[in-house]
DODO-698825 format. One line per 4 residues: their letters; for each residue x, y, z of C-alpha. Coordinates in steps of 0.1 Angstrom, whole numbers, always signed. Layout:
! residues N
a = X Y Z | ... .
END
This chain:
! residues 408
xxxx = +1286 +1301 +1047 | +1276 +1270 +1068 | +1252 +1246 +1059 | +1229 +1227 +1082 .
xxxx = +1202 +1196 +1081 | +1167 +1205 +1082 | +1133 +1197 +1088 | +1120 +1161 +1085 .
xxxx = +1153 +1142 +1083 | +1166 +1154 +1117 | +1128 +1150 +1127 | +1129 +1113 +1117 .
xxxx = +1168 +1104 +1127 | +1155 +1116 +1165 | +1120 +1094 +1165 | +1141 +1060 +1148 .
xxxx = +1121 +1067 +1117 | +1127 +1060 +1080 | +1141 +1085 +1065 | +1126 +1099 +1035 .
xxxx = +1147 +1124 +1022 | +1171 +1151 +1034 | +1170 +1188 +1029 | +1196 +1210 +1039 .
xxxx = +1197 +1250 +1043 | +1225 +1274 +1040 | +1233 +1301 +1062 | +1256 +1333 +1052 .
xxxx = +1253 +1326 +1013 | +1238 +1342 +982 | +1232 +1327 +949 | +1262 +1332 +930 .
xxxx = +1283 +1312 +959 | +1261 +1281 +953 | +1260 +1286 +917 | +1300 +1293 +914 .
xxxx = +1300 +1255 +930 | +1280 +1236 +907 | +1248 +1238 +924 | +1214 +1240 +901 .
xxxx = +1187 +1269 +908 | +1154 +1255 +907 | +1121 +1271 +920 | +1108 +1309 +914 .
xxxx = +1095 +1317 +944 | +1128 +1315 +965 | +1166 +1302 +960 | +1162 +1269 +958 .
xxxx = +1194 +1244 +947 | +1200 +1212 +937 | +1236 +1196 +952 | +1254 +1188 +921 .
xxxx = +1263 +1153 +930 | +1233 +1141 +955 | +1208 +1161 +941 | +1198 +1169 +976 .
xxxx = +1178 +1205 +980 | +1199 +1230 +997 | +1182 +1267 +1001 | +1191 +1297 +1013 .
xxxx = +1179 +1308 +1050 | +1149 +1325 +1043 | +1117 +1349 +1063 | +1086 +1355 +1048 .
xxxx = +1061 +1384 +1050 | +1026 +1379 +1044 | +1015 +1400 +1014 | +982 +1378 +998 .
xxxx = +960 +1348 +1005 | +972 +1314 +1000 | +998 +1295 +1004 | +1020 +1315 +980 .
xxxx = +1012 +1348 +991 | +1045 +1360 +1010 | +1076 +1386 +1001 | +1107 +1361 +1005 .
xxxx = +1138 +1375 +1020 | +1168 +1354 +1016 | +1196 +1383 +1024 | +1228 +1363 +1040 .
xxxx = +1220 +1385 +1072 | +1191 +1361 +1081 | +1200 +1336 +1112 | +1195 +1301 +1113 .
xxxx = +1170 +1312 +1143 | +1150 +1332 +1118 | +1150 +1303 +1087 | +1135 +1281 +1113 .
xxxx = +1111 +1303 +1128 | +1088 +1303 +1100 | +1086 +1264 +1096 | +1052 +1252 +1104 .
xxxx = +1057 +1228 +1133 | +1085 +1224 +1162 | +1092 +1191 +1153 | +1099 +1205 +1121 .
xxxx = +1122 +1230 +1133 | +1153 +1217 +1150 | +1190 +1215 +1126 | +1221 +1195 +1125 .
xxxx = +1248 +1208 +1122 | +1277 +1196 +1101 | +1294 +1186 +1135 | +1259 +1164 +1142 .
xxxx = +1252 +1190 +1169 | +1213 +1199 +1178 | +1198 +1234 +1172 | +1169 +1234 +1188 .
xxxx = +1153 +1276 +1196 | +1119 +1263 +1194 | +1116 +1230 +1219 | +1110 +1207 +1187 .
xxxx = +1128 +1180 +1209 | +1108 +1183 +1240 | +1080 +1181 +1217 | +1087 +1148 +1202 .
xxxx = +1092 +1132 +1235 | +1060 +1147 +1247 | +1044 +1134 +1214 | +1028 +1170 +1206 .
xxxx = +1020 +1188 +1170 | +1026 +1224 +1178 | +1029 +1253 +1157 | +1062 +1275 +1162 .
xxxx = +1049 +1309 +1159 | +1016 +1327 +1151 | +1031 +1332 +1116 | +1014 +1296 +1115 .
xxxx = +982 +1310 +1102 | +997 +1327 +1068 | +999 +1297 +1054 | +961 +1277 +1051 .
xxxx = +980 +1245 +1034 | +993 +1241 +1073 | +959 +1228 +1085 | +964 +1200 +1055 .
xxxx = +1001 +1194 +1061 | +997 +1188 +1104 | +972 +1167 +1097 | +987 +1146 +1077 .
xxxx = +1013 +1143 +1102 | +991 +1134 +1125 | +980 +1103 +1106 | +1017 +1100 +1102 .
xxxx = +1025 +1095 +1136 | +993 +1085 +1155 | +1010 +1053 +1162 | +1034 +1067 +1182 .
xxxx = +1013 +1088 +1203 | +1013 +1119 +1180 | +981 +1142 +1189 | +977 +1181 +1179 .
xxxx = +983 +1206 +1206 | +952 +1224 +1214 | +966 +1259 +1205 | +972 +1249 +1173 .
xxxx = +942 +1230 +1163 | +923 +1269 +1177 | +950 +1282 +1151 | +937 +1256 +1121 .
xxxx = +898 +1267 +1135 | +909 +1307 +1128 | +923 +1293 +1088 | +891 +1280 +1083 .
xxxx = +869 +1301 +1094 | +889 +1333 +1077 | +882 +1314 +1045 | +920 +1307 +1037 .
xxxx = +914 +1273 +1027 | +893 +1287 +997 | +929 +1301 +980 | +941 +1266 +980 .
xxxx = +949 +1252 +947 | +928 +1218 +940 | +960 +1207 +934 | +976 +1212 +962 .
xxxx = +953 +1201 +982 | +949 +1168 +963 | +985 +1165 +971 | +986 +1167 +1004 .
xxxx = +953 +1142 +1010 | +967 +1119 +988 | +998 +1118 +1007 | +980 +1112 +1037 .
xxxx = +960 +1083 +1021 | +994 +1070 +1023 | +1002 +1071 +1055 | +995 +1046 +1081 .
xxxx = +970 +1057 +1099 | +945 +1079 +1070 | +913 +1079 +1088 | +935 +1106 +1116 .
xxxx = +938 +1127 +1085 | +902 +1129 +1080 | +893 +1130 +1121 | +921 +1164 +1125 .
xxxx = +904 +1179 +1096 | +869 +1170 +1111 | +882 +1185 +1144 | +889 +1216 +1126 .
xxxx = +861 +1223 +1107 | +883 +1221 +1076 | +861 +1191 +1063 | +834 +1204 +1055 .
xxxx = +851 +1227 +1034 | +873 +1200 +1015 | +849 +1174 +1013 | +815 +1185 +1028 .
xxxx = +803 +1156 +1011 | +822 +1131 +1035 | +813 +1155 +1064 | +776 +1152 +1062 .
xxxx = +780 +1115 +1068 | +786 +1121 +1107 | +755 +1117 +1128 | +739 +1099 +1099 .
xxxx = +726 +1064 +1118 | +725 +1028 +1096 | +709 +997 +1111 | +723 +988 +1142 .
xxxx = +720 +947 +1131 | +749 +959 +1106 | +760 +982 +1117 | +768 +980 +1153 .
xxxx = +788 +1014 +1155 | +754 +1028 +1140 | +774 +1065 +1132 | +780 +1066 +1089 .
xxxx = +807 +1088 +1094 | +821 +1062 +1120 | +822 +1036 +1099 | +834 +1053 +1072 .
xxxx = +870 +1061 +1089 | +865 +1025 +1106 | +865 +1011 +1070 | +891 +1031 +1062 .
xxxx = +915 +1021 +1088 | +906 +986 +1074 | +917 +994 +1039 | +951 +1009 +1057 .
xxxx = +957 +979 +1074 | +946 +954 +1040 | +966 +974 +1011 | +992 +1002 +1007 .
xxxx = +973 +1012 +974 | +959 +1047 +979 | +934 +1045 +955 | +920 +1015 +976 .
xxxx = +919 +1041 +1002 | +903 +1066 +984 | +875 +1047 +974 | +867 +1033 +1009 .
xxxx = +869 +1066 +1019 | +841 +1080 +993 | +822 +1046 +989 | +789 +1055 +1009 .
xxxx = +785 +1089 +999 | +753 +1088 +991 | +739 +1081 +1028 | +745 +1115 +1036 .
xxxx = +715 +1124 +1012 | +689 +1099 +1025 | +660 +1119 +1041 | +657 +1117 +1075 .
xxxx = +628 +1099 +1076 | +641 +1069 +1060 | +667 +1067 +1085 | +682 +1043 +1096 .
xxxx = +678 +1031 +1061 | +694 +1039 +1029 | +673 +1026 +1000 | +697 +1036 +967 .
xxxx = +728 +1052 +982 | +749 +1033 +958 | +732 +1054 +930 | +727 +1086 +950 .
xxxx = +764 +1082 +966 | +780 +1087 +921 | +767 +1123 +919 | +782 +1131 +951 .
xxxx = +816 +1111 +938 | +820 +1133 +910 | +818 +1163 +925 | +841 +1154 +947 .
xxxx = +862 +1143 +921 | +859 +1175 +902 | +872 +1196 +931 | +898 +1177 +948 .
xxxx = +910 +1167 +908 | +923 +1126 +917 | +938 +1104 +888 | +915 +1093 +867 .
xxxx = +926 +1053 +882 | +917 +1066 +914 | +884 +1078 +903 | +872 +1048 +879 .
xxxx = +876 +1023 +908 | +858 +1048 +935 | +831 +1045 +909 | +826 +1008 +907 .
xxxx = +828 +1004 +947 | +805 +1033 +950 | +779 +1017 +927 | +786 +978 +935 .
xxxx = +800 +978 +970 | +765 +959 +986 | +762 +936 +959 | +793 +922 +959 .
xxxx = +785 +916 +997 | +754 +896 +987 | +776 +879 +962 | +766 +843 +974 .
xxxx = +729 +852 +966 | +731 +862 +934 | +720 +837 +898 | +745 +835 +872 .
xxxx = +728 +864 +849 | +735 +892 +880 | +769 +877 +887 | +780 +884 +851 .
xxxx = +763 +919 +851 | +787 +926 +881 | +821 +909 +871 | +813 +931 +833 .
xxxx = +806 +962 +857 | +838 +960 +877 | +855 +952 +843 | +868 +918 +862 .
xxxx = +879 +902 +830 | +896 +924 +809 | +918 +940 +839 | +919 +916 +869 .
xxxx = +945 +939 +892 | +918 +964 +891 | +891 +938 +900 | +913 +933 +930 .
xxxx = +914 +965 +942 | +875 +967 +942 | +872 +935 +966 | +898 +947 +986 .
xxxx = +877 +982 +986 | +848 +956 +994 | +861 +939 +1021 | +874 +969 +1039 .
xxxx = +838 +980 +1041 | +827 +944 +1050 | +853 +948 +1077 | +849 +985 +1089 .
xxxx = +824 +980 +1116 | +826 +980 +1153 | +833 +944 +1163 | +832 +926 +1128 .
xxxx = +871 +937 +1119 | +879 +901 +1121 | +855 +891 +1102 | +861 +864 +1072 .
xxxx = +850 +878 +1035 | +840 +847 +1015 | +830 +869 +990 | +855 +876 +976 .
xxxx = +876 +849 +970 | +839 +834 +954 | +840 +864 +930 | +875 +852 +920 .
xxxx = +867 +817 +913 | +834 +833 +895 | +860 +855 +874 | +882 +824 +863 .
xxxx = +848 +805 +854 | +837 +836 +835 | +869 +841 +817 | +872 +802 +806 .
xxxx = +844 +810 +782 | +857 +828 +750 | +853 +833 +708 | +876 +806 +704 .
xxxx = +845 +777 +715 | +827 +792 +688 | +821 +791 +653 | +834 +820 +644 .
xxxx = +820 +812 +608 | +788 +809 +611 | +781 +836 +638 | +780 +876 +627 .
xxxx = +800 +895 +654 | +772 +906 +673 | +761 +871 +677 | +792 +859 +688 .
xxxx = +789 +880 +712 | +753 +875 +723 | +764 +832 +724 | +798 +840 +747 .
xxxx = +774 +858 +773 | +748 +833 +775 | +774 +805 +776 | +794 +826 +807 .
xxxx = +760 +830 +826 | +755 +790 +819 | +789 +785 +835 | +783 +804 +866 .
xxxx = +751 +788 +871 | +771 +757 +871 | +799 +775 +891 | +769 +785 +917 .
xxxx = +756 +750 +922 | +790 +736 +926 | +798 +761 +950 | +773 +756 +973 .
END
């Protein structure tokens, strides 16, 4: 039985990067020799085990057949006979494909090293095109790495074009697919997520909604890289650089949505997108299946993103109606995250990602004049709920009035 270090932890150790987490497979071993040393089984779908000390993964060397569609649509063979050669010969990418072994020596059959120096995302084997969740996963490596040069190999990105176009991506679980884009909200470059999948032809099938925002123009005087599907990944890159929070990222990703509907004959104008932009939103929503956090806030900055930019301009009565909208006093981190959302669309244009955002540190004094008014100035005696109510809102609009002509 020997045992060797797999997949993104030798990966990682080689490029200098953080590493994650480290997975190990076993070579020469059936279940009962893990099991008779403490190990934990987990997983149906193959031998899986948990180390009973560093709960590390450790699973038997492994091929796969292709029997269905999807992802999880292969006979597993995990017979002791199968190499370390083989185990690795089924992993997705070469970079992902190189061991350690125990003595800290490189197994390499597959040119994963020559590959990271080259900065290349190539598949191992044609077996890359069982397995549609692949397109998904090496694009989210490439946002992973675009920093450091990373770009997909040709070859493969005609293999990702052959997923798509058989269909595969179709037997995807939502869920799965959720996971993987919300993973690569994460990473530090998204908007090379959503440019790999665009490549591919695999967005248009994930999010066609998103897709149909390319070659959509916007005023020029605005938006000086004129493409919506430009600025969208622009923003995006914005919101990256701004806030780790990926449901920031998320709804700068989904926020003009609704521009992809606007006849061509308003172009380059987009009278109502905000409103258009929610049905879109929730049909996304109901097929990639985000948290419902996620969701709620891509809702507000789909709906309110342009008015918050004309936040200077508007009287105390509209100012209120968008504070209560974005639910700024009852949860202020959430009101955050929309002006962050806010300000990485502000920012997400070609030239202008320098730009200062006054607006939103003027919604935030706004807030804290807003939230100064409460029940407790009131006599609560002599006013029925409702009207207690009805004096707290126009005393709040009073105050930002006053809060507007101080400002200025």
């Amino acid at each position: 039985m020997e045992t060797y270090l797999v997949g993104g932890a030798v990966r990682d150790s080689l490029l200098d990067y953080p590493v994650a987490e480290r997975d190990w497979v076993v070579v020469g071993a059936r279940p009962e020799d893990l099991l008779t040393r403490g190990f934990q089984q987990v997983g149906k779908d193959f031998p899986v085990f948990l180390h009973p000390d560093t709960k590390e993964e450790y699973a038997l060397a492994r091929t796969e057949r292709k029997r269905g569609h999807g992802y999880t649509g292969f006979a597993v063979d995990c017979d002791p006979a199968v190499s370390l050669e083989d185990d690795l010969k089924r992993r997705d990418l070469t970079i992902n494909a190189i061991a350690r072994d125990e003595g800290g020596r490189l197994i390499d059959p597959y040119n994963g090293q020559q590959d990271l120096e080259r900065r290349v995302l190539r598949h191992v084997s044609a077996a890359f095109v069982e397995d549609p969740l692949r397109v998904l996963r090496t694009a989210r490596f490439a946002a992973r790495y675009a920093h450091l040069g990373f770009t997909v190999a040709p070859e493969t990105l005609a293999l990702m074009r052959d997923i798509v176009q058989q269909d595969e991506l179709a037997h995807l679980p939502p869920e799965r697919v959720w996971t993987e884009m919300d993973r690569a909200l994460g990473e530090r470059n998204p908007e090379v997520f959503i440019e790999v999948l665009r490549n591919c032809a695999a967005l248009a099938k994930l999010l066609p909604e998103l897709d149909a925002l390319f070659g959509v123009p916007q005023p020029e005087a605005h938006h000086p890289e004129v493409d919506t599907g430009l600025h969208v990944l622009m923003a995006l890159q914005q919101a990256a650089s701004i806030s780790a929070e990926r449901d920031i990222r998320f709804a700068v990703l989904t926020h003009d949505l609704g521009k992809g509907t606007t006849p061509e004959d308003e172009w380059p104008r987009h009278i109502d997108h905000e409103q258009r932009g929610l049905d879109l939103l929730e049909a996304a929503c109901q097929r990639l299946r985000p948290p419902r956090r996620y969701i709620e806030l891509a809702r507000a900055v789909c709906q309110y993103h342009t008015l918050v930019h004309r936040a200077l301009e508007l009287n105390g009565k509209t100012l209120l109606k968008l504070l209560t909208a974005a639910d700024a006093i009852r949860r202020p981190d959430r009101f955050e995250s929309f002006l962050l959302a806010c300000e990485a669309d502000a920012r997400g244009r070609s030239g202008l990602e320098g730009r200062q955002y006054p607006q939103a540190d003027y919604l935030r004094r706004a807030r804290d004049a807003t939230v100064a008014v409460n029940a407790r100035q009131f006599d609560t005696q002599a006013l029925s709920g409702k009207a207690i109510g009805e004096a707290i809102r126009r005393a709040r609009i009073e105050a930002l009035e006053q809060f507007r002509q101080a400002a200025k």
